[in-house]
N, C-alpha and C positions, 0 to 999 in steps of 0.2 A: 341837620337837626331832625330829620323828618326819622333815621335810624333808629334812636333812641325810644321816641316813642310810638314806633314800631315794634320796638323790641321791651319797651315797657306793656302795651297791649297783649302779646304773646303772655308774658308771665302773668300779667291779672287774667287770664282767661284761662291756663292751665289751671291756676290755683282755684277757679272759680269749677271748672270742672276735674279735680280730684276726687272734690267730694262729693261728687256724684258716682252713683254705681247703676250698672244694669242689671246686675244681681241681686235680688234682694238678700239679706245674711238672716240669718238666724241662728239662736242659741242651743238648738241640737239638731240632729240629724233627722230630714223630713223623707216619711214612707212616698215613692214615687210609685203611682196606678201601675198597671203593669201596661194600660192597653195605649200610655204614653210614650214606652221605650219603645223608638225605631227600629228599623233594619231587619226585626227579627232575630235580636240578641238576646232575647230568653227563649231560641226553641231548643232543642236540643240538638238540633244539626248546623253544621258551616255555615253559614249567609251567604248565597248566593254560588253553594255546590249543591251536586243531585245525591241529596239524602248525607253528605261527608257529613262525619263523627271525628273525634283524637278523642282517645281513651289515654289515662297516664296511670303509670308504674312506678311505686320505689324499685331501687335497684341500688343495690351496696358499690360504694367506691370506698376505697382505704387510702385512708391519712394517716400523721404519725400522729402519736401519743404523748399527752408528757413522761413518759417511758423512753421515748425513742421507740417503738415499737408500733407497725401497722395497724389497726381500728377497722373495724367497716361502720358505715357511717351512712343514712340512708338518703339518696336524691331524688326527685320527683322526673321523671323523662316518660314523654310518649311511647305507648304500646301500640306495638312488641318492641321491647329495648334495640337499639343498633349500637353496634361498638362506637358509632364515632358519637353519636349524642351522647352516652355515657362517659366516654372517655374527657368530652369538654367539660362535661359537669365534675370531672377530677380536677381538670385543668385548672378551674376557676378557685376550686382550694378549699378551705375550710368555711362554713359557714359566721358569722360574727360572732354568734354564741359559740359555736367550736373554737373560735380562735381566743375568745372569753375564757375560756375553761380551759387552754394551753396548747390546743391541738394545734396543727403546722401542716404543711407541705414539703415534703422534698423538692418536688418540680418547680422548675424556675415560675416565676410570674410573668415572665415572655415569652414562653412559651407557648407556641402554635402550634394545633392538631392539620397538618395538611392535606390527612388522608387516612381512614382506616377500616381494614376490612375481613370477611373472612370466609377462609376456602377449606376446607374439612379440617375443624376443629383448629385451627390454628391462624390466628391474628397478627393482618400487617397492617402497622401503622407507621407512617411518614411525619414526620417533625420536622418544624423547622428551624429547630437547633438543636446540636449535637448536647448529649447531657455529658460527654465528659467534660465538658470546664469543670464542673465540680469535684469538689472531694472525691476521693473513692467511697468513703461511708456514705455520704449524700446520695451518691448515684445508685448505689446498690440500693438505697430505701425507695429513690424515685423509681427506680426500674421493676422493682417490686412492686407499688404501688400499682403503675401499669398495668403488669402482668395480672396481679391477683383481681385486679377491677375488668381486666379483661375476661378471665375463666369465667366469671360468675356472669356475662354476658354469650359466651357460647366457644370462647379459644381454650377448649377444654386440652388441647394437645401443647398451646406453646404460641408465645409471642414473637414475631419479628419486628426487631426497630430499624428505621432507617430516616435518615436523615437526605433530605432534598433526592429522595431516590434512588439512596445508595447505604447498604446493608452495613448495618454495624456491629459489633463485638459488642457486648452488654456484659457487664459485669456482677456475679455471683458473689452470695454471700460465705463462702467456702474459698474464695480467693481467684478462682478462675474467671472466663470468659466464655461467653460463646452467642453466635447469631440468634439462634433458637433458643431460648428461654421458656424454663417449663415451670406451671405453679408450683410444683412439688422443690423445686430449689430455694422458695422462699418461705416454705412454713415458719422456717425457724427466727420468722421477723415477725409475726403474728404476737400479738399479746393474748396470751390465751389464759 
């Protein structure tokens, strides 16, 4: 007997404090002092580094089009750009408004960047899935997409992919293959 109103007790006290708040609400947005924000999160340096800054950069990554056709498309990443933060900002795809207005991605949406880098003009990066399960047309747009997002960060000679470590044949839009992949092979997927 004693359960019940125990268990009735519980519910009149939640319900007695619901409608209490710790927060007072209000009907529009209230100007906070500034000399009330903690930590030091309006100086212009890190909180709690000697003098650290992050400066950021757009930096073009290419999507498809409703064309079918690669786009650059501009992403916000910390300066000086690094192939692999650019390259995640491809990974992630189109924005809501881009995918609003038709845009797409080639590359999978499981797709994971496991590594990427660059040694005189020429960019490797490591996946952790192979892009050929796709179509051949597919692949040729993602591998494109890669490449071109790549050059405009500094693989101005040629992309290597490789998957878990191990160098793979990348597919051309002329019907071929080959390891090293150079921007100049996918102009002709640009919407220009």
């Amino acid at each position: 007997m004693r359960s019940p109103r125990v268990l009735l007790g519980l519910v009149a006290s939640a319900v007695l404090l619901s409608g209490c708040s710790l927060v007072a609400t209000t009907s529009s947005p209230q100007k906070v002092n500034k000399k009330n924000v903690p930590f030091g999160l309006l100086g212009k340096t890190i909180p709690g580094t000697d003098q650290g800054r992050v400066a950021f950069k757009t930096q073009p990554v290419y999507i498809v089009d409703v064309s079918g056709h690669l786009s650059a498309s501009s992403r916000i990443v910390p300066s000086p750009p690094v192939l692999a933060s650019v390259l995640r900002q491809l990974i992630l795809g189109p924005t809501r408004l881009e995918s609003k207005l038709g845009y797409t991605s080639a590359l999978p949406r499981t797709l994971e960047l496991l590594s990427a880098s660059l040694r005189n003009g020429i960019g490797y990066v490591d996946l952790s899935t192979s892009l050929g399960r796709m179509s051949r047309a597919e692949e040729v747009l993602a591998v494109g997409q890669l490449v071109l997002t790549a050059h405009d960060v500094g693989a101005t000679r040629g992309l290597e992919i490789s998957v878990a470590g191990v160098a793979e044949s990348s597919p051309l839009p002329n019907g071929q293959s080959q390891t090293l992949v150079r921007p100049s092979y996918f102009q002709s997927l640009l919407n220009n």
